[in-house]
C-alpha angles and dihedrals in degrees: 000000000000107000120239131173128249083232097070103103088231104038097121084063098038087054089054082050095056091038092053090048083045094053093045090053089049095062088252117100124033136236094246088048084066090057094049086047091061094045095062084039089071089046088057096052083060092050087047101247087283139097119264132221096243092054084047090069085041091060089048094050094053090046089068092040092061096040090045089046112114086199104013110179131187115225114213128199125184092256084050083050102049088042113032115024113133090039094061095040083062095040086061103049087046086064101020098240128147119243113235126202111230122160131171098217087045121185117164081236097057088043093048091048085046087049098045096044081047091053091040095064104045113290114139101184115039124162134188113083090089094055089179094155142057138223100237101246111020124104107191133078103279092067094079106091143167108271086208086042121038096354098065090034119132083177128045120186096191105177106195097004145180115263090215091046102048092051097045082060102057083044078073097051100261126141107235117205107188137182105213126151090214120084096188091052124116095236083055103044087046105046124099087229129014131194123199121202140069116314090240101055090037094058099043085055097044089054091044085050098050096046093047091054088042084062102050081042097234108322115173092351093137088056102054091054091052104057095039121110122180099209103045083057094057086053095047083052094049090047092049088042084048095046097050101052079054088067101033106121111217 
């Protein structure tokens, strides 16, 4: 990885950058999962490179999700990989849910190098490489998926997801829960719950947020829920990203 040092005004981008190229070289993230990376890069310049207080509720919405879940699974592409390992490795063993190897530009190479980087640093329960079931209405690739993983899911975590694909899950009846800095996009404006904000700081606060209701052993988790609605929280995201280029000084 090229070096560079903590005092560059962008180096926690420029280190997402290298991980990304690393990952790529590595046979785990794809070229055109570079391109999907800058796109929500540029997301993440409007949010302010921060995360918001409506992602924030979404964070906390997603929390009980996960804890309420009977079968919760983690859904893992090459760019969640290269970001975010070991996060979601502890996320995992905090709910108890496999992690399961999906990816859009599949090959059972590509599958096999995620699973293994997955297994190398700490997962004990990865799915993915038996793909022997579909995801009713999706042609592509990503709609293989484990029958004991995805497939039997009631609760989907899908970091960086498909639109198509996250819709066609909660066609079967599933809760998404997705991380996605856009706010517009389908993924976003599907998912059961969508937060939005960069994988790295998503995941560090999903896991703070679990631990801490683990602790208090479910108080007020119904209520959350109930009182959550994941377009009005879009909406709440797209007011707080408005109001802060008003006040952006050039």
């Amino acid at each position: 990885m090229f070096r560079i040092p903590k005092t560059h005004p962008r180096y926690e981008s420029l280190i997402k950058r290298e991980k990304l190229v690393a990952g790529m070289e590595a046979g785990i993230t794809s070229k055109q999962g570079l391109i999907a990376h800058g796109r929500g890069e540029a997301f993440d310049y409007l949010i302010g490179e921060r995360t918001l207080k409506a992602a924030r509720r979404a964070t906390e919405a997603a929390a009980v999700l996960l804890l309420t879940a009977k079968k919760p699974v983690i859904s893992v592409n090459g760019n969640v990989a290269a970001l975010a390992v070991k996060e979601v490795i502890e996320l995992s063993e905090l709910i108890n849910a496999p992690l399961e190897v999906n990816v859009f530009y599949r090959t059972e190479e590509r599958a096999r190098r995620i699973k293994a980087l997955l297994e190398k640093q700490g997962a004990e329960k990865v799915l993915g490489d038996k793909a022997d079931a579909r995801i009713p209405g999706i042609e592509h690739a990503r709609a293989k998926v484990d029958r004991e993983g995805i497939y039997s899911a009631d609760v989907v975590l899908a970091p960086l997801e498909d639109g198509d694909r996250c819709e066609a899950l909660v066609k079967m009846g599933k809760k998404v829960i997705t991380i996605d800095l856009n706010p517009l996009s389908r993924t976003s404006r599907h998912a059961t719950v969508s937060i939005v904000d960069d994988i790295e700081r998503a995941m560090k606060n999903l896991i703070s947020v679990v631990e801490d209701k683990k602790k208090k052993k479910g108080e007020g988790k119904a209520n959350l829920l109930d009182d959550y609605d994941n377009k009005e929280n879009l909406k709440e995201v797209i007011k707080e990203i408005v109001e802060r280029l008003k006040g952006v000084e050039l």
